[in-house]
C-alpha positions as CSV (number, residue, x, y, z in Angstrom):
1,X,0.0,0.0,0.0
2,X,1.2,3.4,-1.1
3,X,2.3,5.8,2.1
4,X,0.6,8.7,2.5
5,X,3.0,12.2,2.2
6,X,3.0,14.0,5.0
7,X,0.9,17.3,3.8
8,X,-2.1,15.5,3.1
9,X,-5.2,15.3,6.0
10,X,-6.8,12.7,3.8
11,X,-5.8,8.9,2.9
12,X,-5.2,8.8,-1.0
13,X,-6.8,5.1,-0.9
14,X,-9.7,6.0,0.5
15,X,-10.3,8.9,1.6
16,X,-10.6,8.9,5.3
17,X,-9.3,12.0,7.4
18,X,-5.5,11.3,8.7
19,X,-4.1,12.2,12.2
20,X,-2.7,15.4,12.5
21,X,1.2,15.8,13.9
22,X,1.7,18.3,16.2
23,X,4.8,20.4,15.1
24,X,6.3,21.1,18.6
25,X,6.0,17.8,20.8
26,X,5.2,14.9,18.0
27,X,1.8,13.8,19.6
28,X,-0.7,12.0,17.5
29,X,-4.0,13.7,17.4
30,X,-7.3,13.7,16.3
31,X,-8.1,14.0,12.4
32,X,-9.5,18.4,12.3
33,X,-8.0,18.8,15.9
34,X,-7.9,22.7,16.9
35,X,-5.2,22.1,19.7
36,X,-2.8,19.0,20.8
37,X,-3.6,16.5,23.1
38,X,0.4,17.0,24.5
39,X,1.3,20.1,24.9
40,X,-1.9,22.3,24.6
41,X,-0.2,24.2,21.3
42,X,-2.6,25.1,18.2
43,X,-2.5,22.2,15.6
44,X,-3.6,22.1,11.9
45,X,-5.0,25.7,10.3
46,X,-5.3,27.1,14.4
47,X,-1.1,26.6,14.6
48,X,0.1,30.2,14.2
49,X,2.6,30.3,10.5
50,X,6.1,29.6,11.2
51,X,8.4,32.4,12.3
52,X,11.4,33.2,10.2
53,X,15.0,31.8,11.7
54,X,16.6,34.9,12.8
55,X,19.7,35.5,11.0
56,X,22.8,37.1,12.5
57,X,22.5,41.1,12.2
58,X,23.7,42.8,9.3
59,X,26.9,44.9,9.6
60,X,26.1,48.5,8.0
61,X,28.1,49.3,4.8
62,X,28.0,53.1,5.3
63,X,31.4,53.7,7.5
64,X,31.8,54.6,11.2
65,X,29.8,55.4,13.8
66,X,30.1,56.7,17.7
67,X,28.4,54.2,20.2
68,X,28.8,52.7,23.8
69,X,30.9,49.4,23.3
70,X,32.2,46.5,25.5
71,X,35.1,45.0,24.5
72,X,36.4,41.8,25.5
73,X,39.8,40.6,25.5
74,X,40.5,36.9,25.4
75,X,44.3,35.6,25.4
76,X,45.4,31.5,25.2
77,X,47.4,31.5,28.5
78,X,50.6,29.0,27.7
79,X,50.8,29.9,24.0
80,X,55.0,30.3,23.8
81,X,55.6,27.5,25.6
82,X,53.0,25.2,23.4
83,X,54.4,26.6,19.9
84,X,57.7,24.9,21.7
85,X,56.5,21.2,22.3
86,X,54.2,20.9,19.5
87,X,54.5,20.5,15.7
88,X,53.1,23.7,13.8
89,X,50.6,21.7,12.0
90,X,49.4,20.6,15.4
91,X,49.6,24.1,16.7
92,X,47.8,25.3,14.2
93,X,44.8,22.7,15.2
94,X,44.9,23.6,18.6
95,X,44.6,26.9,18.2
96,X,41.8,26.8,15.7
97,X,40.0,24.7,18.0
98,X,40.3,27.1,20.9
99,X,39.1,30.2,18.3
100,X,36.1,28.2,17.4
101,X,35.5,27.5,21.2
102,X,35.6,31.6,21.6
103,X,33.4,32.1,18.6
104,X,30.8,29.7,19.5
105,X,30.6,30.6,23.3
106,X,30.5,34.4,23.0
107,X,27.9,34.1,20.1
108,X,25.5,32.6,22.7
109,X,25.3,36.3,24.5
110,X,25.7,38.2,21.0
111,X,29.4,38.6,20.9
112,X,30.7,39.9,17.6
113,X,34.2,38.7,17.1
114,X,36.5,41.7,15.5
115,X,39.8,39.6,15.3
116,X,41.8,37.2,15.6
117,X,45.4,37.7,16.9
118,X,47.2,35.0,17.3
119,X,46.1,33.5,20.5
120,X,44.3,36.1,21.0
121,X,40.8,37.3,20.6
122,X,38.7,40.8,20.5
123,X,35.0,40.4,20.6
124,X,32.5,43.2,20.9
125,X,29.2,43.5,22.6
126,X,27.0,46.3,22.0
127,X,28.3,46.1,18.2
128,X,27.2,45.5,15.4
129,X,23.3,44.8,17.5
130,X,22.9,46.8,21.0
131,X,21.1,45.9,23.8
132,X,21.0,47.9,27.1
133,X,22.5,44.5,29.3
134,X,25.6,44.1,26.7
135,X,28.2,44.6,29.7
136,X,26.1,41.9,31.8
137,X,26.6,39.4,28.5
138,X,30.3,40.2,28.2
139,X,30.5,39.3,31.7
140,X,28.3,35.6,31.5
141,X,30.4,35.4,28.1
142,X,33.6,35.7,30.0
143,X,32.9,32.9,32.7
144,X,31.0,30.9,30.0
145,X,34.6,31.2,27.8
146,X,36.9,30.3,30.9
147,X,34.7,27.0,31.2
148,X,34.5,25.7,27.5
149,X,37.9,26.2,27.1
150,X,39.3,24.5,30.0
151,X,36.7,21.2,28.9
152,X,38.3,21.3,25.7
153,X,39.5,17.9,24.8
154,X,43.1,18.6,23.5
155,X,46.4,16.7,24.0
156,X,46.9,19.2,27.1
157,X,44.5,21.8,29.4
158,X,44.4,25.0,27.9
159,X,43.3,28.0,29.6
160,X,42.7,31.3,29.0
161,X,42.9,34.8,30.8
162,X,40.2,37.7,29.9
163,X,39.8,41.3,30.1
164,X,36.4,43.3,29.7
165,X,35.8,47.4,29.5
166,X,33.0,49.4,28.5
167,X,33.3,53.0,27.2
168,X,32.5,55.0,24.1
169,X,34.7,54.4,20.7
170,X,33.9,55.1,16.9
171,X,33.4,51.3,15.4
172,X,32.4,50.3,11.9
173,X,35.3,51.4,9.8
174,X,36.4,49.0,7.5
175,X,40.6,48.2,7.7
176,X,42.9,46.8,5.6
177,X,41.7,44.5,2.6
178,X,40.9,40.7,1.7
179,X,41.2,38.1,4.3
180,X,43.1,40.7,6.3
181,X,39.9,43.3,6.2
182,X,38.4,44.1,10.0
183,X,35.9,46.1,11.4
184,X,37.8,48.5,13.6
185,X,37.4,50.5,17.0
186,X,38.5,53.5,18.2
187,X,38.9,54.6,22.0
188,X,40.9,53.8,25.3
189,X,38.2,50.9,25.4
190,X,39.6,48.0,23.5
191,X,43.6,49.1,24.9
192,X,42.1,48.8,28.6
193,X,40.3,45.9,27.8
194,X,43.8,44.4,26.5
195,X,45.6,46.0,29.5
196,X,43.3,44.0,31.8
197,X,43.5,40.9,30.2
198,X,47.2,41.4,31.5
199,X,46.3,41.4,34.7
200,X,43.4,38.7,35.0
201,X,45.3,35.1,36.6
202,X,44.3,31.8,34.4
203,X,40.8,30.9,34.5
204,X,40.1,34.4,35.2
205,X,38.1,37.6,34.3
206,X,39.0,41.1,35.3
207,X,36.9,44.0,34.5
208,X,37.3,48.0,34.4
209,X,35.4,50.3,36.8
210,X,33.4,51.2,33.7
211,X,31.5,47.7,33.2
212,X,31.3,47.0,37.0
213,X,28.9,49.6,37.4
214,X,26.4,48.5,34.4
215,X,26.5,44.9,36.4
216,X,25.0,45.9,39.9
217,X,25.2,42.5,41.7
218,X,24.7,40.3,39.5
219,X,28.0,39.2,39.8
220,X,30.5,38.3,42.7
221,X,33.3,40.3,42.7
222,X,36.6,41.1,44.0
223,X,38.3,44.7,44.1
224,X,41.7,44.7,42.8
225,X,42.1,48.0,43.9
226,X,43.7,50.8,41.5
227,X,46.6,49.7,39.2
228,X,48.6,51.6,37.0
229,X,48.6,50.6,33.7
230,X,50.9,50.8,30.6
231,X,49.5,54.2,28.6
232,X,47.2,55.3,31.1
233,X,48.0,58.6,32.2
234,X,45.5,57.7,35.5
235,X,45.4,54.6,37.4
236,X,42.5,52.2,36.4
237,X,40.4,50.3,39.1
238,X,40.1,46.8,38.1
239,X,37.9,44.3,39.4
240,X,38.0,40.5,39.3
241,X,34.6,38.5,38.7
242,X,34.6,35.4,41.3
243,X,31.5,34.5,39.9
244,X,27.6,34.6,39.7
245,X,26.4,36.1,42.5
246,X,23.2,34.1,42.8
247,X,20.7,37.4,43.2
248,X,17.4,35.7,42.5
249,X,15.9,39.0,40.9
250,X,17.6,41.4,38.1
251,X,15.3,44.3,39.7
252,X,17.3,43.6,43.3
253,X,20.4,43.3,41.4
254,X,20.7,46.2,39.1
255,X,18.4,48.4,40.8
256,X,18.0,50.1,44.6
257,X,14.6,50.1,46.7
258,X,16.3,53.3,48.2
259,X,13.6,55.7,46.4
260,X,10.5,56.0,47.8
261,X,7.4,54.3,45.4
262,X,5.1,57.0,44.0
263,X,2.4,57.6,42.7
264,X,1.3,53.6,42.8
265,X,-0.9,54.2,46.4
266,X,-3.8,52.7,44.5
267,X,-2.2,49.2,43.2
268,X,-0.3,48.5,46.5
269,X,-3.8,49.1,48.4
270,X,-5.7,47.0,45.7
271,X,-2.5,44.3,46.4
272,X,-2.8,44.6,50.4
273,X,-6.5,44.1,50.0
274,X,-6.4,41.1,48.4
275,X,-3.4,39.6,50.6
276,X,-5.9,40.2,53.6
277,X,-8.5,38.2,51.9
278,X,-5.9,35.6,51.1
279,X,-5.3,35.1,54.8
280,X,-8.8,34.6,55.7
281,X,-8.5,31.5,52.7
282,X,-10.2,33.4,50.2
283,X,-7.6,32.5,46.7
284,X,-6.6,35.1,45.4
285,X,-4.7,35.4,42.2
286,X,-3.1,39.0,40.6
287,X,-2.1,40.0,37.6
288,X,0.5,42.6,37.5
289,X,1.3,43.9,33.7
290,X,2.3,46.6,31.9
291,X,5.2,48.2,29.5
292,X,8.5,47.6,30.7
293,X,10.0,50.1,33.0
294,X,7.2,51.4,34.6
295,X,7.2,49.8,38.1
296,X,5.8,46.3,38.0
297,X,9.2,44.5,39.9
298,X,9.4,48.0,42.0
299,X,5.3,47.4,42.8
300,X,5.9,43.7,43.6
301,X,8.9,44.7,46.1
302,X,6.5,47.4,47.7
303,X,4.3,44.5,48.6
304,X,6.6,41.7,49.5
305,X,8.2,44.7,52.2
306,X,4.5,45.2,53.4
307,X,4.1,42.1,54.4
308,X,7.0,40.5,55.9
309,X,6.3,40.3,59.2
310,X,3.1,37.9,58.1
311,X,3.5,34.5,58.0
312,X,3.8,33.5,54.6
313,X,5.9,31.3,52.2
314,X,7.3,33.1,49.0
315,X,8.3,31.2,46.0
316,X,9.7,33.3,42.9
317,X,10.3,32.1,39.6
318,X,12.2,34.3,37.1
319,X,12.3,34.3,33.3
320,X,16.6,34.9,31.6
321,X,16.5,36.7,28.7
322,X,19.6,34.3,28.6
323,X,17.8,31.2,28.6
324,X,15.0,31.9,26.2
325,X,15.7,28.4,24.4
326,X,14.5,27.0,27.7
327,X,10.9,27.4,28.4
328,X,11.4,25.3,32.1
329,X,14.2,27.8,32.8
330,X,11.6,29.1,35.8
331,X,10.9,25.8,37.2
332,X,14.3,24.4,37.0
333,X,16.6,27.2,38.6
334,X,13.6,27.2,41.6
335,X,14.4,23.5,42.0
336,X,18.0,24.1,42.0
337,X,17.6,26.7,44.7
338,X,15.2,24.9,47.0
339,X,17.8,21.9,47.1
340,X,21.2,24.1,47.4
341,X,22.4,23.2,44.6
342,X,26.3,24.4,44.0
343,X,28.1,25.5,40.7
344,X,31.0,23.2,42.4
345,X,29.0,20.7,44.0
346,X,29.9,16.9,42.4
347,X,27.0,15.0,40.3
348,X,26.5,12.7,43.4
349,X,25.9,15.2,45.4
350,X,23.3,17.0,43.7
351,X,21.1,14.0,43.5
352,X,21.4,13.7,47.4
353,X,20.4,17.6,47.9
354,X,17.4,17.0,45.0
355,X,16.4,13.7,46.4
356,X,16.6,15.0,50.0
357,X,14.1,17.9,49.0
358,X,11.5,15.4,47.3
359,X,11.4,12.3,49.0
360,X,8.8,13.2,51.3
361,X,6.4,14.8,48.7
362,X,7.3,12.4,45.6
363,X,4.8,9.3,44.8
364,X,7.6,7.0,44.0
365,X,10.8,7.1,42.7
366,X,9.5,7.9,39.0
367,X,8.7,11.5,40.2
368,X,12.3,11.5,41.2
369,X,13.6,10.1,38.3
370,X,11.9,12.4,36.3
371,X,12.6,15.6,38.2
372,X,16.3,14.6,37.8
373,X,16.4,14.7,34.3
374,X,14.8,18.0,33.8
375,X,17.8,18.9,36.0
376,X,20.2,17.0,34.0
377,X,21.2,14.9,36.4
378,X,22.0,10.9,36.0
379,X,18.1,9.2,36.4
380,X,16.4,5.9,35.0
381,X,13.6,8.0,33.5
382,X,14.6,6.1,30.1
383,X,13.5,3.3,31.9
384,X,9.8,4.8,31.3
385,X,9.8,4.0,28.2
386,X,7.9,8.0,27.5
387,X,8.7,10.7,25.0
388,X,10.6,13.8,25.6
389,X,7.7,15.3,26.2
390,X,5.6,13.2,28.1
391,X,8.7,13.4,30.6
392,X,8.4,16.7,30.7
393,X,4.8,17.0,30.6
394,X,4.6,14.4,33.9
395,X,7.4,16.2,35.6
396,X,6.1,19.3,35.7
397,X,2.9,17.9,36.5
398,X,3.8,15.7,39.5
């Protein structure tokens, strides 16, 4: 019998509807179903038209231009001493290895790599697409770059040293020609970017006084004090990123409660009324929403500060504009931080802190298992014998 291709909705033999195939999870459903048994998502001519694939963003042709920058600086820590043990044809594997390592990870946070210099590389951020937290992706680019380098598998551990500044340059002029062409910067940015990549140790990241204040805490830090620097006229403070700094909201982190609310008397009564009738056991759920910038996280602090001496339990979930390919981002950095979970802690301990936190709520051990490998973590949910999506679907559900 002849198969069936897979845009028709009716059998060429005879005629009967076929099952429609939801595009995002797979599930079989109904012949004329509006929306998926699955997932929930539209299905057949409800499904919304595919979205064009966003393409990288086009560089303008028309010459220079004046705009706030951050420049990284990445350097191969060890590169004399491995052009002396290794063949040159090897070398120049290594090293091409490590570039495409740089290019990949810093293109995650919309890094625009300007050149390549050896073992070394300048990205910018801010150029030749701008978005208002391009010194906060320089940074997670930075820590994200230390890490894929140093899990490289090469013959030996490489590891590289980085330097980050933010400032205003003229970019966009086109330099030399062929192979050899570049998209060049102007400013003390990119030479105290290259300055403080002299200073960072290996495995580090140190950044100029200029970026640390467009991170608020989002980050760690460590002040490294004021250092003079080659061609700096003034000493330059420098600051060494230890790490994330684990601030559950980018409104407390980037952002001070120190001025008074205003003008917002009416929402925070309408909030405290129904909080009151909450306590009596009335439910009560609130939509706060509105343009960005106008108050909603301020609004939503105004509350919580209302009503901490009440007892209550609070449990936040936040959205990443660095994790929009994950739509469970929410759900699994709350699981994360109910059960403790460390950036240094080993695989074996995670799954006692996440097994710890469950095993008095969870059904069985499938709940476990299942929780587990939305975290990532080793699991027998392929023991199951479900779908990527039915794991999901009963995870989130349980």
């Amino acid at each position: 019998m002849a198969e069936n291709s897979e845009n028709r909705r009716f059998c060429a033999q005879c005629g009967r509807p076929l099952p429609s195939l939801c595009p995002t999870c797979g599930f079989e459903n109904e012949p004329f179903a509006r929306f998926c048994g699955g997932c929930g998502q539209p299905v057949g001519e409800t499904a919304a038209p595919a979205t064009a694939i966003k393409g990288p963003p086009q560089i303008r042709s028309d010459g220079a231009e004046r705009r706030q920058l951050t420049v990284m600086f990445c350097d191969l820590v060890g590169s004399t001493s491995l052009s002396t043990r290794f063949d040159p044809e090897d070398l120049r594997e290594l090293i091409g290895e490590y570039h495409r390592c740089v290019a990949d990870t810093v293109a995650r946070f919309a890094g625009f790599v300007a050149k390549y210099m050896g073992d070394g590389v300048l990205i910018y951020f801010g150029y030749p697409e701008a978005h208002e937290d391009d010194a906060e992706r320089a940074v997670r680019a930075g820590l994200a770059v230390i890490g894929a380098v140093a899990r490289l598998a090469t013959p030996e551990p490489l590891n590289t040293r980085l330097g980050v500044a933010s400032g205003l340059v003229v970019v966009g002029d086109l330099i030399g020609a062929g192979a050899a062409q570049e998209r060049g910067v102007v400013g003390e940015t990119p030479n105290l970017a290259a300055r403080l990549q002299g200073l960072a140790q290996p495995g580090t990241l140190v950044i100029a006084d200029s970026t640390r204040r467009q991170i608020g805490q989002l980050f760690e830090i460590e002040d490294l004090g004021v250092r003079a620097l080659a061609g700096f006229a003034e000493p330059q403070r420098a600051w060494h990123i230890v790490g994330d700094s684990g601030v559950l909201s980018r409104f407390e982190a980037l952002r001070s409660e120190a001025t008074p609310l205003v003008g917002r008397d009416e929402e925070l009564d309408l909030l405290l009324r129904c909080w009151q009738q909450a306590t009596t056991g009335e439910g009560r759920v609130v939509l706060v929403s509105g343009e960005a910038g106008i108050g909603k996280s301020r609004l939503s602090a105004a509350l919580s500060r209302r009503i901490q001496s009440d007892p209550h339990i609070r449990l936040r979930y936040f959205c990443s504009p660095h994790h929009q390919d994950s739509a469970l981002y929410p759900v699994i950095a709350q699981l994360e931080r109910a059960a403790g979970l460390a950036p240094d802690d080993t695989v074996e301990e995670k799954l006692g802190k996440l097994r710890a936190l469950l095993v008095r709520g969870a059904r069985d051990e499938n709940e476990i298992a299942l929780l587990a490998e939305l975290l990532s973590l080793p699991n027998s949910a392929a023991e199951l014998n479900l779908s990527p999506a039915a794991q999901t679907r009963n995870a989130v559900r349980g």
